[in-house]
N, C-alpha and C positions, 0 to 999 in steps of 0.2 A: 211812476211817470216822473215824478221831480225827480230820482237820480237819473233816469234818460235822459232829461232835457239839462242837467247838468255836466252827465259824461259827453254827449254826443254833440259834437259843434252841426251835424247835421240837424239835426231837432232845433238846436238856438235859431240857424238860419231859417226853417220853415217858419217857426213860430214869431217871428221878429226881434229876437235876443241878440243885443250885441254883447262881444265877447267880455267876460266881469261885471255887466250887468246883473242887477237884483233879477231872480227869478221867485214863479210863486211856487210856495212849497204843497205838502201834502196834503191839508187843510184847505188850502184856497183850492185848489185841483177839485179837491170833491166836492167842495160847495156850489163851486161852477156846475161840478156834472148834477148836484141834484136841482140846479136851478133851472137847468138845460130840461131836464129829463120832465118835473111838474110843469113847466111850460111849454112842455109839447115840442121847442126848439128842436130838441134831439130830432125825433122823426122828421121834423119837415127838412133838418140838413140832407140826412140821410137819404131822402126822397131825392133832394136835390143831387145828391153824388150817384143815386143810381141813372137820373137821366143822364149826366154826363158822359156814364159807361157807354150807355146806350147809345148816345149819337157816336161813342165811341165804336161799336159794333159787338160788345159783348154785349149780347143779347144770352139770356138764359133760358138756354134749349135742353137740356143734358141733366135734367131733374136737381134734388135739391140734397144737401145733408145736414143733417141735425143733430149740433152735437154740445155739451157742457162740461166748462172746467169751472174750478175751486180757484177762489181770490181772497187769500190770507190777506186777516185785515187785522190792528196793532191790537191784543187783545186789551179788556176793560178787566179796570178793578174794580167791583160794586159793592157796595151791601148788601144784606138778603133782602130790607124792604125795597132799595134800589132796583134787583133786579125782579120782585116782582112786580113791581110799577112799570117795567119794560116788557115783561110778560102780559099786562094789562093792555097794551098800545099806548103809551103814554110818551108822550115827544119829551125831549130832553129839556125843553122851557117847560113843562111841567112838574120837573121830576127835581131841578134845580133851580126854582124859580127866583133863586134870593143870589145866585151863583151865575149871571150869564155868559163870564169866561170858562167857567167849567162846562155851562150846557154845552157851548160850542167847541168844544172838544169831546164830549162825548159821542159817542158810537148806539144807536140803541137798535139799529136796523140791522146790524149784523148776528147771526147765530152761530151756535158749533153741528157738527156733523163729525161724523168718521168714515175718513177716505181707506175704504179696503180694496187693496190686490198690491201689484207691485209682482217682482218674477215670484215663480212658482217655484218653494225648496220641498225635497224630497228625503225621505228619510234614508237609511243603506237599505231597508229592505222595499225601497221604491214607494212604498204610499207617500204621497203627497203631507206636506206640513201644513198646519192650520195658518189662511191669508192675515198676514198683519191689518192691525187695523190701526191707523193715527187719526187723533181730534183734530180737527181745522173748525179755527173760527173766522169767519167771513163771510164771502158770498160766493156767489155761484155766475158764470157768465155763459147764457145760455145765444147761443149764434146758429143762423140758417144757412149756410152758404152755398153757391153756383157751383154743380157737381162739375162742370169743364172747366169755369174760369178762376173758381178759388175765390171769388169775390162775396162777401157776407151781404146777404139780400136781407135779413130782420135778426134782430136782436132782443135780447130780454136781459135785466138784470133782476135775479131775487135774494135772499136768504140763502146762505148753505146747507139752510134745511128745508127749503123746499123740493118736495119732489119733481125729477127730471118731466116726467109723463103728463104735467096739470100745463108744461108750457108747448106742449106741442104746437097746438091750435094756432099758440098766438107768434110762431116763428115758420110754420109753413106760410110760401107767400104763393098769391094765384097769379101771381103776374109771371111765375115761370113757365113758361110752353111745355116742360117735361114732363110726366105725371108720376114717376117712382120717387118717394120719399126713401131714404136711409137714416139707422140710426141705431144706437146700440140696445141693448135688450131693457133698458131702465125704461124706453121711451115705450115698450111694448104691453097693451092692455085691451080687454074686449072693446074702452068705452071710443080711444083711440084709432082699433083695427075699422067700427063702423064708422067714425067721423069721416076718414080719410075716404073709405066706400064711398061712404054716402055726396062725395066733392069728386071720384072719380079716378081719384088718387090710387097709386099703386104701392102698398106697404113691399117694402124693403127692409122691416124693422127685425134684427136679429131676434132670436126667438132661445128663451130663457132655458139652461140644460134643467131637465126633470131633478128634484132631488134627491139624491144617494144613489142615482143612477148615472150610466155613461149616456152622453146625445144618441141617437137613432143615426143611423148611416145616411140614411135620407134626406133628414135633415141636416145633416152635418154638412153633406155637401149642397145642399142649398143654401147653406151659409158659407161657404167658402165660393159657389157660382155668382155669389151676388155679390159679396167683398171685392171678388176678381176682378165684373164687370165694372164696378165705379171705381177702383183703379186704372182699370182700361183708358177708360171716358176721360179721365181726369190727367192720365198720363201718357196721351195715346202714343205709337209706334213712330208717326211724323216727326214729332218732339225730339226725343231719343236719338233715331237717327241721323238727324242733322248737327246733334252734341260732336265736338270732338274727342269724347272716350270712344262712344260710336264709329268717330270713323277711324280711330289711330287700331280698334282691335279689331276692325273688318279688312285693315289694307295689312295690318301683322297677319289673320289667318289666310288672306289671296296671297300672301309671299311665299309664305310654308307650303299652302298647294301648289304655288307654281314653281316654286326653286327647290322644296326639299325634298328628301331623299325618294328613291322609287318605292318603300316600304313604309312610308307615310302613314299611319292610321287615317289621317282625313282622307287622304290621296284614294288609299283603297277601301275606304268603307259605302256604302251604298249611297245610290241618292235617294234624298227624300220624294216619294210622286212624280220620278223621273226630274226632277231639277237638277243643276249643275252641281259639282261639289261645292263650287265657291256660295250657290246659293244655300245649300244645306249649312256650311258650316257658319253664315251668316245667321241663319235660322236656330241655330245654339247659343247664341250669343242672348236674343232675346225671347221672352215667353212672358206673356202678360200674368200668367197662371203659376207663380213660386213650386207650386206641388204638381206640377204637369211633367209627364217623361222631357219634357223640353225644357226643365228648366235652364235657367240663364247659367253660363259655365263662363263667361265675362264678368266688364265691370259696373254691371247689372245684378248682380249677385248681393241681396240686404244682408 
């Protein structure tokens, strides 16, 4: 955040920086946010910026997702008794107590973790290569957000080594009208699948491949029907539409059917459900469903 609010002259003017003015740096940033955060501040903003929405008219109808990233944080040089005094829970005015510009630079809340995936390499004879794994030390930012509007309804910060699945609970919000939760397969567990039951909640939670085996067909594609549908919701067809890629390659394929040659592939290929050509070849353009015979042959295409 200090290099944003020093690259971006938008950021100076939100926050009240005139231009070559001092700004605070990395240390004051976080000090704020953990001062923000034990005095409760944080959530009552938050509260405060969802009613705003609200009278704004995003209302959150369209269920919720749930999802976490890793927040590299400067790593620390310690001692061994250092860091078992930080392994102890020991705050950094304990640990440095003769030292308080050092306490205050120290980090003791942050942990290491190893982030594995990253693309998939294959060997010449096709089996799969083992997923890299990198250390990250920091934290984790765990966010709930409005499956329509993209807007973050709860939030959590922990460790990057706490597990995804123990913050469920505390980022689904009941103030949303939807009842399908989404979320990837770290947040999926028995203790979870009942909570969510037991509040009426619809799990959506991708579901872990068995191991040394391939997914089940069934399941596979119940994980891609549900991937489909909250990209649907979240990017519906109105959207799209009204973009001008939308409309510059729906008026390019009406020209082709109307003006090109009598041996047209569009021209002579069937209609869909008895529709017009022009709506058929409209109908290739987009498909909410990447793996469907429809997939997008536009600039809809990931």
């Amino acid at each position: 955040m200090e290099f944003m609010i020093r690259d971006r002259l938008s950021w100076m003017r939100f926050l009240g920086f005139d231009l070559g003015a001092p700004t605070p740096d990395e240390n004051t940033i976080r000090h704020f946010r953990n001062r923000l955060t034990e005095t409760g501040t944080l959530k009552r903003v938050m509260k405060a910026f969802d009613w705003q929405l609200q009278k704004k008219g995003y209302i959150p109808m369209a269920g919720q997702i749930v999802d976490a990233s890793l927040v590299p944080a400067p790593k620390q040089r310690n001692t061994e008794g250092e860091k078992a005094a930080i392994k102890a829970g020991k705050c950094a005015r304990e640990i440095w107590p003769n030292e308080p510009a050092k306490a205050a630079q120290k980090d003791v809340d942050a942990r290491w973790t190893l982030k594995i995936g990253g693309k998939v390499r294959y060997r010449p004879d096709g089996t799969p290569l083992p997923m890299i794994a990198a250390p990250v030390f920091g934290y984790k930012s765990h966010i709930s957000i409005d499956q329509r509007f993209g807007f973050i309804r709860e939030s959590a910060v922990t460790s990057a080594a706490a597990p995804d699945g123990w913050q469920l609970r505390h980022l689904v919000s009941r103030e949303s009208t939807g009842s399908q939760v989404w979320a990837d397969s770290a947040y999926r567990s028995g203790e979870n699948e009942k909570w969510l039951a037991e509040r009426m909640l619809s799990s959506r939670i991708h579901r872990r491949k068995p191991a040394g085996k391939s997914m089940p067909r069934a399941m596979a594609k119940a994980e891609a029907r549900d991937g489909a549908q909250a990209y649907e919701s979240k990017c519906p067809r109105s959207i799209l539409t009204s973009s001008p890629a939308w409309q510059n390659a729906t008026s390019s394929l009406q020209a082709e059917i109307s003006s090109g040659p009598s041996n047209s592939s569009l021209r002579n290929s069937p209609s869909q459900n008895g529709t017009s050509d022009e709506a058929s070849a409209a109908a290739l353009i987009w498909s909410p469903y990447p793996d469907s015979p429809n997939a997008p042959v536009g600039p809809f295409r990931s």
